[in-house]
RODO-2510 file (C-alpha; in nm, 4 decimals, decimal comma):
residues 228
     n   res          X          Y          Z
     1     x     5,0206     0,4384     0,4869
     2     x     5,2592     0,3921     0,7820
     3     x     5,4766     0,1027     0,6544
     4     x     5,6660     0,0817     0,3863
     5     x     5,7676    -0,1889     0,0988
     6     x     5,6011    -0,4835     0,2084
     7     x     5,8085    -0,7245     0,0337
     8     x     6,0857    -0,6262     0,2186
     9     x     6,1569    -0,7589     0,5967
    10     x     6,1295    -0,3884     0,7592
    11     x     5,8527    -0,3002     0,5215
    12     x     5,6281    -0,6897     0,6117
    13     x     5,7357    -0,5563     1,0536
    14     x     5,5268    -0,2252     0,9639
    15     x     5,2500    -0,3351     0,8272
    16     x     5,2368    -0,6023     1,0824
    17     x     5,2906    -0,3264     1,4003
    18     x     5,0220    -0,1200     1,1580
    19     x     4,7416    -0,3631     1,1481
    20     x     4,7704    -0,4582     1,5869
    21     x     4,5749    -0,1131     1,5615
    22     x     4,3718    -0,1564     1,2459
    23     x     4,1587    -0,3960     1,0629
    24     x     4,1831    -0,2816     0,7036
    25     x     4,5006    -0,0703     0,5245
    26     x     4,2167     0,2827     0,4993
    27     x     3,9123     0,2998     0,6707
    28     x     3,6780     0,0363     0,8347
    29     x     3,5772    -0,1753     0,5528
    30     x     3,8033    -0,3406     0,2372
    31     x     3,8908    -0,1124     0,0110
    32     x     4,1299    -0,1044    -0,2861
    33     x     4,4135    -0,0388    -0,0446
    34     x     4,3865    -0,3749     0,1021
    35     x     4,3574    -0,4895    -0,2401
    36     x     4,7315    -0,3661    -0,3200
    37     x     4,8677    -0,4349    -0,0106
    38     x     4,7225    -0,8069    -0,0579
    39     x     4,8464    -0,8913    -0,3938
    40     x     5,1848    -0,7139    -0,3076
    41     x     5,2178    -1,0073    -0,0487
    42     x     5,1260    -1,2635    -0,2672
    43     x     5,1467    -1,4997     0,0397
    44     x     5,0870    -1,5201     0,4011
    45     x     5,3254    -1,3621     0,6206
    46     x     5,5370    -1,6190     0,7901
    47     x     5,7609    -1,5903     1,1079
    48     x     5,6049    -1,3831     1,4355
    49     x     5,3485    -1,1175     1,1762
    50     x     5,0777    -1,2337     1,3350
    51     x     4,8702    -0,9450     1,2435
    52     x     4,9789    -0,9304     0,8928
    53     x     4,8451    -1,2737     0,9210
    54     x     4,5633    -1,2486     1,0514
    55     x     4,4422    -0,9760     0,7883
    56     x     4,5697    -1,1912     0,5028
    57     x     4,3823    -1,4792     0,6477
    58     x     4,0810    -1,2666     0,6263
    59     x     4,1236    -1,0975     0,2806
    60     x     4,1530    -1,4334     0,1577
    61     x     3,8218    -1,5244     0,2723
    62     x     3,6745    -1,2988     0,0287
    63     x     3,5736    -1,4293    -0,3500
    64     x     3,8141    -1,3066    -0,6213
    65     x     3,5110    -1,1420    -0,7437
    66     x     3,4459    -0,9419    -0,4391
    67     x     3,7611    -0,8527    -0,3850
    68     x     3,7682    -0,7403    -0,7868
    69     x     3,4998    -0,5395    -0,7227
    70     x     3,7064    -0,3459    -0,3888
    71     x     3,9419    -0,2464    -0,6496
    72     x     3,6551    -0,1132    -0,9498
    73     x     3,7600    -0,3832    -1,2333
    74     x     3,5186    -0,5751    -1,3734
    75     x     3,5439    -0,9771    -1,4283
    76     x     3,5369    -1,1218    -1,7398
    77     x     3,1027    -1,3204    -1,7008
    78     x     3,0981    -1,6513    -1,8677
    79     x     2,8266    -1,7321    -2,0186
    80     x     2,4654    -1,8282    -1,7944
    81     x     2,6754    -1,7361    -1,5165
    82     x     2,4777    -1,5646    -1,1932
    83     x     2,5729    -1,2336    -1,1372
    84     x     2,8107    -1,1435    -0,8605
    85     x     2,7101    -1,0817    -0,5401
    86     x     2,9434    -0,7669    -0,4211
    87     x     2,9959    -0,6073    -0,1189
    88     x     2,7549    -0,2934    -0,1285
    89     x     2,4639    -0,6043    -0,2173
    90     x     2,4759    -0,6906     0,1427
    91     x     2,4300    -0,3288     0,2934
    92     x     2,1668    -0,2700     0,0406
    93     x     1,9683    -0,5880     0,1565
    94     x     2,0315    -0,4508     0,4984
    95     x     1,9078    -0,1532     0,4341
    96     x     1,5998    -0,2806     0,2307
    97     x     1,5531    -0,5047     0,5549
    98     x     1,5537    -0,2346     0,8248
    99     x     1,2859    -0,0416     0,5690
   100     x     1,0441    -0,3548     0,6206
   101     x     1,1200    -0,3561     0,9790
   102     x     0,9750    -0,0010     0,9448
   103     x     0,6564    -0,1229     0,8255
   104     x     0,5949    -0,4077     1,0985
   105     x     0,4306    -0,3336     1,3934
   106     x     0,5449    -0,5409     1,6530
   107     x     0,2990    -0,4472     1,8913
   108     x    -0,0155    -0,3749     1,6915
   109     x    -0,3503    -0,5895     1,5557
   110     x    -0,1867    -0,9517     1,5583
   111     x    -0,0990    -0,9311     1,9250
   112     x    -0,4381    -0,7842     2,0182
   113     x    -0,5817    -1,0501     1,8202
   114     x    -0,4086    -1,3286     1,9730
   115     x    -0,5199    -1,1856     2,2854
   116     x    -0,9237    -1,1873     2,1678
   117     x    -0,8497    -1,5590     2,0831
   118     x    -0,7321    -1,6704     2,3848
   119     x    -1,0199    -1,5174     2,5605
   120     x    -1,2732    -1,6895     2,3528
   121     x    -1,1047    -1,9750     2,3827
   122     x    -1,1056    -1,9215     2,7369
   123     x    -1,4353    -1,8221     2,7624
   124     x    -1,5735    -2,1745     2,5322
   125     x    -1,3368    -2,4101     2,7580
   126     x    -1,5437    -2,2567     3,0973
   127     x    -1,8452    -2,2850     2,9379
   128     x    -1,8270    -2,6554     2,8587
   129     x    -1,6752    -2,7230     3,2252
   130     x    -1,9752    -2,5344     3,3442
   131     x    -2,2213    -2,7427     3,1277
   132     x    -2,0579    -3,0538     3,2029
   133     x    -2,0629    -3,0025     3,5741
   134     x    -2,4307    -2,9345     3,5584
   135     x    -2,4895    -3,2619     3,4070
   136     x    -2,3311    -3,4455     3,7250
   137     x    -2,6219    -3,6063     3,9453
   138     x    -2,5853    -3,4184     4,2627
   139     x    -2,4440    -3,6077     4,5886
   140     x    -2,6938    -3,7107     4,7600
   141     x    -2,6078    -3,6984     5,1783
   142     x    -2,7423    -4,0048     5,3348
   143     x    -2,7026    -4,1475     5,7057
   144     x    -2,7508    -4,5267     5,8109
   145     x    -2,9468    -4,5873     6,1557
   146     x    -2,9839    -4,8494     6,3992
   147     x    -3,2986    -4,8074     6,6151
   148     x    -3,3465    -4,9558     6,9619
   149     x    -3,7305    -4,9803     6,9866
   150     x    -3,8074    -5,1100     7,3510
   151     x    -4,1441    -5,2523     7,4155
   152     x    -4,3410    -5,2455     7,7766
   153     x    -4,3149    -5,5358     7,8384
   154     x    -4,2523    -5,9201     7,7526
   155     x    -4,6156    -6,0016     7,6670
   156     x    -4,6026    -5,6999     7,3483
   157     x    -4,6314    -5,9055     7,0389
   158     x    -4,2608    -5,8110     6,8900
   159     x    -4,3654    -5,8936     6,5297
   160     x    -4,6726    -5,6976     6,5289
   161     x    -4,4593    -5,4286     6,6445
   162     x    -4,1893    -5,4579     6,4285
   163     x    -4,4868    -5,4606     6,1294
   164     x    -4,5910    -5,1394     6,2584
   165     x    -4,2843    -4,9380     6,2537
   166     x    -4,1938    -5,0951     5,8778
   167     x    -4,5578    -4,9427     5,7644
   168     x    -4,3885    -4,5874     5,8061
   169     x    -4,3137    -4,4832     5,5058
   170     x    -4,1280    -4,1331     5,4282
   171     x    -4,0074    -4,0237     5,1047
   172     x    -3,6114    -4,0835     5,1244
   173     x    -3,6768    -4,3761     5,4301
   174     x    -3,5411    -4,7327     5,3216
   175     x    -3,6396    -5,0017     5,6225
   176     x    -3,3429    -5,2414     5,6412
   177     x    -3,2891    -5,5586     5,8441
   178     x    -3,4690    -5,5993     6,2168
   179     x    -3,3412    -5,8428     6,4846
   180     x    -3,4927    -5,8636     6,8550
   181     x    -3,2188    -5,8459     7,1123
   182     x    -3,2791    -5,9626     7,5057
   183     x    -3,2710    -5,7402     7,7133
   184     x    -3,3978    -5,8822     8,0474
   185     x    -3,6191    -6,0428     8,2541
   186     x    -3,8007    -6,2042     7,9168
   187     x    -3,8347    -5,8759     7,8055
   188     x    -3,6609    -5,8398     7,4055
   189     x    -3,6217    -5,5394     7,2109
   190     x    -3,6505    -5,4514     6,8347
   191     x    -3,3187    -5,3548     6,6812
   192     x    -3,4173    -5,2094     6,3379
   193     x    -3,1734    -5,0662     6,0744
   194     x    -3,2798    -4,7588     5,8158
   195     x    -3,1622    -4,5251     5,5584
   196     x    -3,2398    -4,1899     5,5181
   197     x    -3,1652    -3,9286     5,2888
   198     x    -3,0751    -3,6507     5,5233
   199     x    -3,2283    -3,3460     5,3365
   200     x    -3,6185    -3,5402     5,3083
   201     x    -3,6272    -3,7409     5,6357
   202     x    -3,6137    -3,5854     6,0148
   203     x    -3,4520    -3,8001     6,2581
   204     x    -3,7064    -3,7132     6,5460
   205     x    -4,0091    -3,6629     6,3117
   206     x    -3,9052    -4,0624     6,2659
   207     x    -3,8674    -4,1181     6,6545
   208     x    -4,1847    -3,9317     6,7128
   209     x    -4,3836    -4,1509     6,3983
   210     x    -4,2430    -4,4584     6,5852
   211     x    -4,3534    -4,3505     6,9343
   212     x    -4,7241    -4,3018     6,7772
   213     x    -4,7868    -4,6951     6,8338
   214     x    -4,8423    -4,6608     7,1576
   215     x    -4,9850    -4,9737     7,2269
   216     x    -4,6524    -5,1326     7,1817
   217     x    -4,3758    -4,8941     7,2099
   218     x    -4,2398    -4,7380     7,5376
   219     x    -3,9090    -4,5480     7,4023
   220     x    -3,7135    -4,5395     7,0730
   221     x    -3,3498    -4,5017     7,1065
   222     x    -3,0655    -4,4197     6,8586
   223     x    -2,8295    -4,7061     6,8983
   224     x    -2,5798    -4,6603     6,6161
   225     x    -2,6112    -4,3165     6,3382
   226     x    -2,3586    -4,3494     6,0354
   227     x    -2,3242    -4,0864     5,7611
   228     x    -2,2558    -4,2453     5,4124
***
């Protein structure tokens, strides 16, 4: 050791100078050197040893029975006392530890089985959006019409007219309200709202249908055409 009797002044600046460059008396772990040197002091250094203190500070923390067991003697066991824990215990756990380790495999069957999990999972949560969306009714596109159906002139009976044009019936055609509107010199024409579902009824097959009455109808004219 590079210090001398620690129980004297000179001896207590040594060992303080000696442990700024070292954490035990020998080697890298407690030994029975810091054992000696430990119970030599009896006390923590006082004054400016603030290495010397330091290391006592931290011998200390050790149990009596681990630090026993630094210097080989064996402690009196009372009795249904646990047995002592001692230093080499810890390593050995360690070392029983890193052998487990050993035997995990960190990336083996669990992860690729989480992974076939969340792909079925996956794979059930887009089937029951799929089956759930096929259950929607579909939209249905629709247009509201208003229909300007001029007569020839003011003798055409407007209400046999307007009876004609309501007998045309087309799957997805709803006849709505009718008004007649003047239009001039006595002469009125029928206004006539519909619905239609876009994809069943043709807007000109309809003009065309009304146009057939002949008899009553000179021109049929889209006055107002409103999707919905």
């Amino acid at each position: 050791m590079a210090f001398g009797d620690v129980k004297t002044p000179k001896g207590l600046e040594e060992l303080n100078n000696f442990l700024a460059d070292h954490s035990y008396i020998e080697g890298y772990v407690p030994s029975k050197a810091d054992l000696s040197v430990f119970d030599a002091l009896g006390k923590a250094p006082a004054g400016n040893n603030v290495h010397a203190q330091r290391w006592y500070r931290h011998i200390a923390s050790f149990s009596a029975q681990e630090r026993a067991a630094w210097g080989g003697q064996a402690l009196p066991q009372v009795a249904g006392a646990k047995p002592t824990v001692t230093a080499a215990a810890p390593a050995a756990a360690a070392a029983a530890a890193d052998d487990d380790d050993d035997d995990v495999d960190l990336f083996g069957s669990e992860d690729e089985e989480e992974t076939a999990e969340a792909a079925r999972l996956k794979e059930e949560r887009l089937a029951a959006y799929n089956a759930k969306k096929s259950k929607k009714p579909a939209l249905i596109a629709k247009s509201s019409i208003i229909l300007d159906v001029k007569p020839w002139d003011d003798e055409t009976d407007m209400a046999v007219m307007e009876s004609s044009v309501r007998s045309i019936e087309m799957d997805g055609l709803l006849w709505g309200a009718a008004k007649l509107v003047p239009v001039g010199y006595g002469i009125k024409k029928l206004q006539i709202c519909c619905v239609i579902e876009d994809d069943k009824v043709s807007v000109d097959e309809l003009q065309e249908k009304i146009q057939d009455f002949e008899d009553f109808v000179q021109s049929v004219d889209i006055a107002a055409f409103n999707k919905i």
